[in-house]
RODO-2510 file (C-alpha; in nm, 4 decimals, decimal comma):
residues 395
     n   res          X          Y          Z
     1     x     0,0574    -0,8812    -1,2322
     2     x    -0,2139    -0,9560    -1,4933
     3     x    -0,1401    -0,8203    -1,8392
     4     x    -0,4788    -0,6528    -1,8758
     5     x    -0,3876    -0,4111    -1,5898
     6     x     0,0215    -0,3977    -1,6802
     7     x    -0,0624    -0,2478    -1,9525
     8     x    -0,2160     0,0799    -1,7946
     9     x     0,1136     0,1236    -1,5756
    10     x     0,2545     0,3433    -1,8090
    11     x    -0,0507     0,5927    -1,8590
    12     x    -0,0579     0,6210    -1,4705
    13     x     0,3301     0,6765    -1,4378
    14     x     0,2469     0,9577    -1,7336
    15     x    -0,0014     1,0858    -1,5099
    16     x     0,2044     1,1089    -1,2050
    17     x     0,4865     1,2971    -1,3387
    18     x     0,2536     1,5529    -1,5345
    19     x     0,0957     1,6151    -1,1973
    20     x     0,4406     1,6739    -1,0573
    21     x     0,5330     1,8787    -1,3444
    22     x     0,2391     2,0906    -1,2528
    23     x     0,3676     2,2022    -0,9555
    24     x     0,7011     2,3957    -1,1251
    25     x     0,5384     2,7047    -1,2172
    26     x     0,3328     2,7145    -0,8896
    27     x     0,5730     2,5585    -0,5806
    28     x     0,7363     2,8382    -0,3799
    29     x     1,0640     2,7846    -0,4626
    30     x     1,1435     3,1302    -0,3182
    31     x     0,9558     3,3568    -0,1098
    32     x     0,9507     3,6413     0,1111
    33     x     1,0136     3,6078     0,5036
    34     x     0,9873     3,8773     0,7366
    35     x     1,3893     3,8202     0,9398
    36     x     1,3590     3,8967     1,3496
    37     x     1,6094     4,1927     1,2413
    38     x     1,6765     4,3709     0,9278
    39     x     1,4381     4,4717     0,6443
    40     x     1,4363     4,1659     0,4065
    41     x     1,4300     3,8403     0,4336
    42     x     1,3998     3,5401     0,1774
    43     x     1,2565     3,1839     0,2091
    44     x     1,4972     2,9750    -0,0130
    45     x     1,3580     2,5974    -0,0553
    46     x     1,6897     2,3989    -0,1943
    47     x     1,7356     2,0578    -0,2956
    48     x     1,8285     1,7921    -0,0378
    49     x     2,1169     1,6477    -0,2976
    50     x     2,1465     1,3405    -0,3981
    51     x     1,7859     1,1214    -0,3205
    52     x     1,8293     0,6941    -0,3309
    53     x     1,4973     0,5762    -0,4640
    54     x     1,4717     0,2152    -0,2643
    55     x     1,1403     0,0595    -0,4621
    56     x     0,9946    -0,3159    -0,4013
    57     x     0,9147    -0,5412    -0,6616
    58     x     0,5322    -0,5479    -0,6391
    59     x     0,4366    -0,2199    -0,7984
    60     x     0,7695    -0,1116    -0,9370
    61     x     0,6075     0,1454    -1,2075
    62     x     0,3832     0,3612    -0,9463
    63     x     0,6560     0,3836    -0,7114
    64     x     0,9294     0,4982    -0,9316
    65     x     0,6789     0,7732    -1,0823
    66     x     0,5974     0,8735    -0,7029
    67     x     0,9471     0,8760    -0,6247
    68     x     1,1314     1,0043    -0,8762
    69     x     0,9323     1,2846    -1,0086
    70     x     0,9018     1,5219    -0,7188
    71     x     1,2677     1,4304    -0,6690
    72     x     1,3732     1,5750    -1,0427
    73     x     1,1238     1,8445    -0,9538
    74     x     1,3059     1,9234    -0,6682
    75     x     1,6302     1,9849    -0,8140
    76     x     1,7907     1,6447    -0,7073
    77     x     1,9206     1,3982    -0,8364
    78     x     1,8237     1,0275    -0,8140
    79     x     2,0207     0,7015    -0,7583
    80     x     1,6938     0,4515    -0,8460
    81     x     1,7314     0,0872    -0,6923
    82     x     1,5082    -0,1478    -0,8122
    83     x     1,4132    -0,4909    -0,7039
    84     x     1,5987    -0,8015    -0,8590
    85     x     1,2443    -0,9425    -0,8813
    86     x     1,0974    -0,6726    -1,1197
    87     x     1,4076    -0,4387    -1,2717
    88     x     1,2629    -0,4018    -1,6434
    89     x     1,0519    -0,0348    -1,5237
    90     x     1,4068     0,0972    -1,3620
    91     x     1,6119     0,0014    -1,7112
    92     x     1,3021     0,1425    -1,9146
    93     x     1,3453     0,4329    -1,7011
    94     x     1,6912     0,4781    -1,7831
    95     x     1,6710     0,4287    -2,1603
    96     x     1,3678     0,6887    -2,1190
    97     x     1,6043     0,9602    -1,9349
    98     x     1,9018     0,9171    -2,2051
    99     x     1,6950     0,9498    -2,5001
   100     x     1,5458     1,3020    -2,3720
   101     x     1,8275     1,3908    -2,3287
   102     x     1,8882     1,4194    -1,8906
   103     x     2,2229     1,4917    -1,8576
   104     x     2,4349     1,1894    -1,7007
   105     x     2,4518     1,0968    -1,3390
   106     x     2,0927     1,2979    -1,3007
   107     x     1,8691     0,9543    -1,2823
   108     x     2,0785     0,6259    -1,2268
   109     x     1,9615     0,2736    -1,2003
   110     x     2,0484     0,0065    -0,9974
   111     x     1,9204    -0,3628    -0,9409
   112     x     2,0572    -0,5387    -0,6542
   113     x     1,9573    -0,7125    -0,3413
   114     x     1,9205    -0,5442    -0,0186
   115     x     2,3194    -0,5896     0,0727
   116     x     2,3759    -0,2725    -0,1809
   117     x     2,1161    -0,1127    -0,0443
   118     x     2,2146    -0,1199     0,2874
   119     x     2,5713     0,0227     0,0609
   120     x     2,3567     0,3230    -0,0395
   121     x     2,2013     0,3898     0,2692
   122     x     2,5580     0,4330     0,4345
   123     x     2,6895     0,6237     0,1942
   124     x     2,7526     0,9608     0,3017
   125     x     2,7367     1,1030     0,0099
   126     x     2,3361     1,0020    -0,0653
   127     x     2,1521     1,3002     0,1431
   128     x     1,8191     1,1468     0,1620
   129     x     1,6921     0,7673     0,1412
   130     x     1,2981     0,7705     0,0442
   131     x     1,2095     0,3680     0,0770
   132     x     0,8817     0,1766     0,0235
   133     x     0,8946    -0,2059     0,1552
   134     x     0,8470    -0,4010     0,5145
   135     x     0,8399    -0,2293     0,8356
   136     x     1,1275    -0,4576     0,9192
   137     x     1,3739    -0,3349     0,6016
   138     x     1,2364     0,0409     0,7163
   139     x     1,3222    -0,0169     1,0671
   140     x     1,7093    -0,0738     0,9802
   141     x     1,7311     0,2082     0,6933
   142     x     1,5869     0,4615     0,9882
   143     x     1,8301     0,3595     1,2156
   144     x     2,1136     0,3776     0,9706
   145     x     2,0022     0,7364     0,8648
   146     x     1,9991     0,8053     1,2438
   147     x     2,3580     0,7571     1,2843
   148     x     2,4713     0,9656     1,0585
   149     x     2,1559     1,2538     1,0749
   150     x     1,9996     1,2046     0,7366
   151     x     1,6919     1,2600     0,5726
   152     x     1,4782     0,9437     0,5017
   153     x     1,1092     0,9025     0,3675
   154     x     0,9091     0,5715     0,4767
   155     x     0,6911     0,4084     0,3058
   156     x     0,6534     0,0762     0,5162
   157     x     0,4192    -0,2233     0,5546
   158     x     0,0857    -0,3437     0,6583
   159     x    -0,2322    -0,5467     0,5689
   160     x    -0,5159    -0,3555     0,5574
   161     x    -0,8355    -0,4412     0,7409
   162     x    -1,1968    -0,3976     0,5836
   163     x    -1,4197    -0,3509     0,8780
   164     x    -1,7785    -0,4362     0,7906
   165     x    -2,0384    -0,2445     0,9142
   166     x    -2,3715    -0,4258     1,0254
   167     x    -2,5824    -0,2260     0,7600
   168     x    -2,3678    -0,3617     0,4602
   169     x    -2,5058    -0,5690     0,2490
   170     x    -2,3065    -0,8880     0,2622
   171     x    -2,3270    -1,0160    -0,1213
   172     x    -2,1351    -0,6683    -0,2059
   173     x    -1,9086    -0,7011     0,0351
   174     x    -1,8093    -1,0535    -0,1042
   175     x    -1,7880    -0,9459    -0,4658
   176     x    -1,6459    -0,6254    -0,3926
   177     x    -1,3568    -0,7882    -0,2065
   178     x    -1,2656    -1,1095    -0,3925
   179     x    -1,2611    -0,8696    -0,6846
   180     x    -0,9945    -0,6247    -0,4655
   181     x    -0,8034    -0,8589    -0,3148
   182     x    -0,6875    -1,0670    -0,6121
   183     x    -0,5221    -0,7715    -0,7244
   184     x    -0,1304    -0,8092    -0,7597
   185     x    -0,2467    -1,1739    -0,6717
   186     x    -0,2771    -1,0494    -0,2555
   187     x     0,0655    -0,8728    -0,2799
   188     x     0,0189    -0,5513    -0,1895
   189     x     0,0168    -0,3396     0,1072
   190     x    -0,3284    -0,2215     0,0376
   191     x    -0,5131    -0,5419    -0,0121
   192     x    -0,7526    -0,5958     0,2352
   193     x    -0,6556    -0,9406     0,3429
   194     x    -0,8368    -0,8746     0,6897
   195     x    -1,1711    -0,8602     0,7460
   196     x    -1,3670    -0,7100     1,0418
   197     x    -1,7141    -0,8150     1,0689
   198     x    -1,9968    -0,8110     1,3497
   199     x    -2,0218    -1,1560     1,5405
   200     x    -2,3603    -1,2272     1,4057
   201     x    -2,2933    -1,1598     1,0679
   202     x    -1,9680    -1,3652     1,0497
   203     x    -2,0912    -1,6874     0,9240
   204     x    -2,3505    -1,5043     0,6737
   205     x    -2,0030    -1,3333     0,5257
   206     x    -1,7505    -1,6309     0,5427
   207     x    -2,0178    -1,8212     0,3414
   208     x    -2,0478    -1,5283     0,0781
   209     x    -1,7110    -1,5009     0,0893
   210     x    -1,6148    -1,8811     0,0035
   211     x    -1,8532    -1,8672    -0,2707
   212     x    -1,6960    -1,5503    -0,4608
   213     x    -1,3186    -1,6628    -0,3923
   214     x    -1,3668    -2,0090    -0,4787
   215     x    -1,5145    -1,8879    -0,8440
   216     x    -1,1990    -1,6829    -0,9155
   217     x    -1,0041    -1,8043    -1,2403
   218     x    -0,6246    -1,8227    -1,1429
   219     x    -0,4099    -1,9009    -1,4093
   220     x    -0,2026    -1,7532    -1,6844
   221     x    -0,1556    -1,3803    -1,6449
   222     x    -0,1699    -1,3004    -2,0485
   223     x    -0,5153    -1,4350    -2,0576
   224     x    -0,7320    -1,2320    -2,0641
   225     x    -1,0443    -1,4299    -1,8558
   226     x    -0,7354    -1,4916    -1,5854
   227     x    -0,8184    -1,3076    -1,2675
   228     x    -0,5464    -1,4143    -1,0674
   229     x    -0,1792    -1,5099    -1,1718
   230     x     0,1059    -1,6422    -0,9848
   231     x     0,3035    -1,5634    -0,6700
   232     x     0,6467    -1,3402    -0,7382
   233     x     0,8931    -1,6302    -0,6852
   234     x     0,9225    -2,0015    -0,5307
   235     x     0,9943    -1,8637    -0,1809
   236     x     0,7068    -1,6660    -0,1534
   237     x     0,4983    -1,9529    -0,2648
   238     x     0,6540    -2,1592     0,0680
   239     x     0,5811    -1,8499     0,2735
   240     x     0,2222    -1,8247     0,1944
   241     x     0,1576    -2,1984     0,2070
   242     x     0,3356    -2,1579     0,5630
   243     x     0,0544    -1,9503     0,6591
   244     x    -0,1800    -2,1656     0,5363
   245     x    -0,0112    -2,4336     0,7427
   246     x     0,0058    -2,2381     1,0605
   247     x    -0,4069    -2,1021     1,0293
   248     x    -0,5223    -2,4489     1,0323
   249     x    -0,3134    -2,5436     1,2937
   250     x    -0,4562    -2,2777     1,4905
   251     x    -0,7652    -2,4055     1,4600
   252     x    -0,9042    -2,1243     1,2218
   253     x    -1,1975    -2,2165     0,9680
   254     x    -1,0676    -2,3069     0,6297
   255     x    -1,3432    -2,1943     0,4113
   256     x    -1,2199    -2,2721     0,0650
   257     x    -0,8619    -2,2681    -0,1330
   258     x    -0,5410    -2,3555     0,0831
   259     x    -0,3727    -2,5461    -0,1843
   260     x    -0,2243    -2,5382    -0,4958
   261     x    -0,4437    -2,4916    -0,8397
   262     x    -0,5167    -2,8492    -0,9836
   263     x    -0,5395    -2,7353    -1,3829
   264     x    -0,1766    -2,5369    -1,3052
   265     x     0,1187    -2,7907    -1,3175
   266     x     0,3721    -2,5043    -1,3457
   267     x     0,4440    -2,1686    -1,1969
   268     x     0,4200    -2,0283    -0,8022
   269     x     0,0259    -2,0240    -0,7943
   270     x    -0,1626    -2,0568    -0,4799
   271     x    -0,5687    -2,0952    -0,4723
   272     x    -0,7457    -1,7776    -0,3248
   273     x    -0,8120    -1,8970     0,0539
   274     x    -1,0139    -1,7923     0,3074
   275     x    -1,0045    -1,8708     0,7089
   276     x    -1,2712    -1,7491     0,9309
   277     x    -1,2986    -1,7446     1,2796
   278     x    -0,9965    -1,6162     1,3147
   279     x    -0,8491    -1,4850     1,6172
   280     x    -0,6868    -1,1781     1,6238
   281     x    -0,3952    -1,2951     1,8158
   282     x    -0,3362    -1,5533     1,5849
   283     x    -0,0269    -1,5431     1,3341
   284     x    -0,2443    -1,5233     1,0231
   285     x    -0,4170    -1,2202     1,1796
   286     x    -0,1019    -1,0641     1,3095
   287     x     0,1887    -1,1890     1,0922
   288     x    -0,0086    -1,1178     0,8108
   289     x    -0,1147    -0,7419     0,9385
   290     x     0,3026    -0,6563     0,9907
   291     x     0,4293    -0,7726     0,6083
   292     x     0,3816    -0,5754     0,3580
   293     x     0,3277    -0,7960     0,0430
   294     x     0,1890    -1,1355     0,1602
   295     x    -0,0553    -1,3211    -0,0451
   296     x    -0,4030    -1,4162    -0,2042
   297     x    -0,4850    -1,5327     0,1791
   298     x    -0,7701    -1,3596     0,3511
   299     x    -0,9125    -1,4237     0,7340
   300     x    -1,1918    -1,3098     0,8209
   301     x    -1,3111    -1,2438     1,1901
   302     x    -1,5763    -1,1585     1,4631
   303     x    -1,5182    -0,8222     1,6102
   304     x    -1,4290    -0,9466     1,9771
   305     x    -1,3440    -0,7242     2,3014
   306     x    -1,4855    -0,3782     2,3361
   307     x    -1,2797    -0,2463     2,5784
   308     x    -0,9550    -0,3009     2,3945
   309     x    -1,0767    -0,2407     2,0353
   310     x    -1,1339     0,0763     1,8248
   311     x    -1,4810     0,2114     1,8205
   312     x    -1,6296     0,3260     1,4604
   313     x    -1,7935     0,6418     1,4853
   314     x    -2,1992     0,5506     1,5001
   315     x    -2,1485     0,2527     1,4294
   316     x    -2,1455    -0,0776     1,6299
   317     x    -1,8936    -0,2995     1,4651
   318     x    -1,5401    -0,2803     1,6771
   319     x    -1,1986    -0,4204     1,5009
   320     x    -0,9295    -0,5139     1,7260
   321     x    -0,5592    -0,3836     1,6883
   322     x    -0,3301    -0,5175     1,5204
   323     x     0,0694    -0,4702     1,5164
   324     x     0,0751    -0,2847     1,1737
   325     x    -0,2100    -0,1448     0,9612
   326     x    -0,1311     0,0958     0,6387
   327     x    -0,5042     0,1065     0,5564
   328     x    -0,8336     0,0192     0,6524
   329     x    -1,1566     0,1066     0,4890
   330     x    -1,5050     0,0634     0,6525
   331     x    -1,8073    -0,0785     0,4292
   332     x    -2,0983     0,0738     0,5154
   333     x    -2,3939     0,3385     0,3886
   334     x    -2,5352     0,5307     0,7034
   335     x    -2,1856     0,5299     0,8666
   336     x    -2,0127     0,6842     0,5348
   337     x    -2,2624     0,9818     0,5752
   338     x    -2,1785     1,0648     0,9444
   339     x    -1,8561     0,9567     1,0092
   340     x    -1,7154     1,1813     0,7098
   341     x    -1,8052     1,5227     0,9051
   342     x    -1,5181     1,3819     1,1445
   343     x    -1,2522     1,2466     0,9254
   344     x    -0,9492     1,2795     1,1999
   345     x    -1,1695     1,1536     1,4657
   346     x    -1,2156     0,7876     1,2171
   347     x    -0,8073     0,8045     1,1419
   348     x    -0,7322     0,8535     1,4512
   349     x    -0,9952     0,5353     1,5935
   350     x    -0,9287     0,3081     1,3070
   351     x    -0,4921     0,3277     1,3983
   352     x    -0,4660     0,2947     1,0301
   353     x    -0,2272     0,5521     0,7845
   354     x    -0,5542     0,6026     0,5606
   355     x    -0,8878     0,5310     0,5728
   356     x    -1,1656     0,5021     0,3182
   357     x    -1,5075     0,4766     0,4071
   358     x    -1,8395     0,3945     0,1917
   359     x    -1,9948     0,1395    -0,0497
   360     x    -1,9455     0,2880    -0,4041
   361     x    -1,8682     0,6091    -0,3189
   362     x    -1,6261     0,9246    -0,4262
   363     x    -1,3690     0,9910    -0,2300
   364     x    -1,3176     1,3447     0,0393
   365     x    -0,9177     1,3777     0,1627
   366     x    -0,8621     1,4793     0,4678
   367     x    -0,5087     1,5730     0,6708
   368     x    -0,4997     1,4431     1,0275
   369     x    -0,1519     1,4193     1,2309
   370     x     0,0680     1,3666     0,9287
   371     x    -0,1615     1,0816     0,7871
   372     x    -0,3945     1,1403     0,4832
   373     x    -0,7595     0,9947     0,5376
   374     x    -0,9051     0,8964     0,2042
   375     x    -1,2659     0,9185     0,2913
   376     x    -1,4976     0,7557     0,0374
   377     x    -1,8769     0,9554     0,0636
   378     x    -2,1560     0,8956    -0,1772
   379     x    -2,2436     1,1498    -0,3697
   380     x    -1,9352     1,4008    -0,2985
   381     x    -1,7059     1,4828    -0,6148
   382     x    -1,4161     1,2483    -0,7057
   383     x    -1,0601     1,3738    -0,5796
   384     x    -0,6869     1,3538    -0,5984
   385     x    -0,6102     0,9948    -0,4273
   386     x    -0,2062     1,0535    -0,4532
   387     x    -0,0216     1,0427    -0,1450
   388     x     0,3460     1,1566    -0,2321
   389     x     0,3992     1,5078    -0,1802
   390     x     0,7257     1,6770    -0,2690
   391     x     0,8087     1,9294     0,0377
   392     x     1,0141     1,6839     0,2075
   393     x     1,2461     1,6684    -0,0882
   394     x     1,3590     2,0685    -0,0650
   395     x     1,6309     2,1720     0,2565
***
């Protein structure tokens, strides 16, 4: 993570647990039921118990805010474990909870590999596991919790597609997503690493495209003209130069990057890349759409088969599935406007566990089957983006 945006992570984890704390004097902790017999009945939310916090090491300060907050809110208490990768926010978290004063055993702090968390998830006497990583690390955890009936909360993988409309203009898009992308250097679930466009409008956006990535500055992250910084650790370097490996093997169009950063002699860097004309059975397009942190590596291409592809509402642009998508936000004007008066109807066509659609716009939320649609219209007020609630964490 670039220091120039680090240094905001503890205003926004401020944020997050003042709008938790908001809730105290509001949530219905108790509240009149009418019973099938008798004359009074009382809706009693509890805590769950004891809540283990599983976080990853890409965005270790949001998630332990997101996490932990509703939990303490709740009544429970916390066992936090944090990623050997990143475990400075979990010990500042600690040091934070013993100088106000939390009484001991309320918040507790762990860094280990996943061998103790697999330890934790066992345990019987944890009541509820709330985890945020891979879909393969939440697969196991759910299963575990299965066999012995307890609660669990995931928070699991994908890379997000931005499907580009055929009215966007295609120097925005560029800018707009080399600027996006970089963030976290390409490791994060929400970076949109896949790219949807309309056949004829391919080449016109792989060229943009090569021209914006290949003028990123990667370097060291406590610059502050650095854009980009390093990978999270040696292995992850191998796995995204894997990738790299396997897309031109496929045969996909390396437009620019795909090696290591000339002026950088040390650290895991890798140079912003971009493929295009890439398949969507490929393993770039799907190996890349089922892990949740992968890399500065975007492909980008032409929406193929109608009859086995999502359909955008009014628009003409079609994106193929792919085996995991957290996100996907269209880029468009005229679509934003009509496609907002049926948010569910987009959720539900785009597969995706939220949505945002617009050019520069504000953002409308929307519930639809236990996903939240962010829904980005121009000209509509700015709302709440958050997306952890805290009902799950009361009996």
């Amino acid at each position: 993570m670039l220091h120039s945006i680090a240094q905001f992570g503890a205003l926004g984890a401020q944020l997050t647990f003042d709008a938790f704390a908001g809730l105290a004097a509001t949530f219905p902790f108790e509240e009149p039921a009418k019973p099938e017999s008798g004359e009074f009945g009382l809706l009693v939310r509890e805590p769950v118990g004891v809540v283990g916090a599983i976080i990853p090491w890409n965005a270790p300060m949001a998630l332990i805010s997101n996490k932990v907050a509703p939990a303490l809110l709740a009544g429970c208490t916390v066992i936090l474990k944090s990623s050997p990768e990143a475990p400075g926010e979990g010990y500042l978290l600690a040091e934070a909870a013993e100088a106000v004063g939390l009484p001991p055993g309320v918040i507790n702090v762990i860094t280990a590999d996943r061998e103790v968390s697999e330890l934790l998830v066992r345990d019987p006497r944890v009541d509820k596991i709330t985890f945020a990583g891979s879909t393969a690390a939440g697969r196991r955890i759910a299963s575990i919790c299965g066999e012995r009936i307890a609660r669990c909360t995931l928070e699991l993988g994908g890379k997000s597609a931005a499907v580009i409309l055929d009215d966007m203009d295609i120097q925005t898009a560029a800018n707009t997503l080399s600027q996006s992308e970089c963030f976290l250097s390409g490791q994060v679930c929400s970076s949109l690493t896949r790219i949807v466009v309309p056949r004829s409008r391919h080449d016109e956006l792989l060229e943009a495209l090569a021209g914006t990535f290949s003028q990123v500055r990667v370097g060291d992250p406590f610059d502050a003209q650095t854009q980009m910084g390093p990978l999270v650790a040696s292995r992850q370097r191998d796995r995204v130069e894997g990738y790299i490996a396997k897309g031109i093997a496929d045969g996909a169009t390396l437009a620019t990057g795909g090696g290591r950063p000339k002026h950088l002699e040390r650290g895991w860097f890798v140079e912003p890349t971009v493929f295009g004309n890439v398949d969507n059975s490929s393993v770039i397009a799907q190996a890349m759409a089922s892990t949740r942190r992968c890399s500065p590596t975007t492909s980008t291409g032409p929406a193929r088969s109608p009859g086995s592809c999502a359909r955008v509402p009014s628009a003409t642009t079609r994106s193929a599935p792919t085996s995991a998508s957290r996100s996907a936000r269209g880029r468009g004007q005229d679509r934003a406007r009509s496609a907002v008066s049926e948010p569910g109807a987009l959720v539900e066509q785009l597969g995706a566990g939220g949505s945002e659609l617009g050019q520069r716009p504000s953002r409308l939320r929307a519930e639809y089957r236990g996903a939240v649609a962010v829904l980005e219209a121009p000209g509509s007020p700015p709302g709440d983006r958050g997306t952890t609630g805290a009902n799950d964490l009361w009996a």
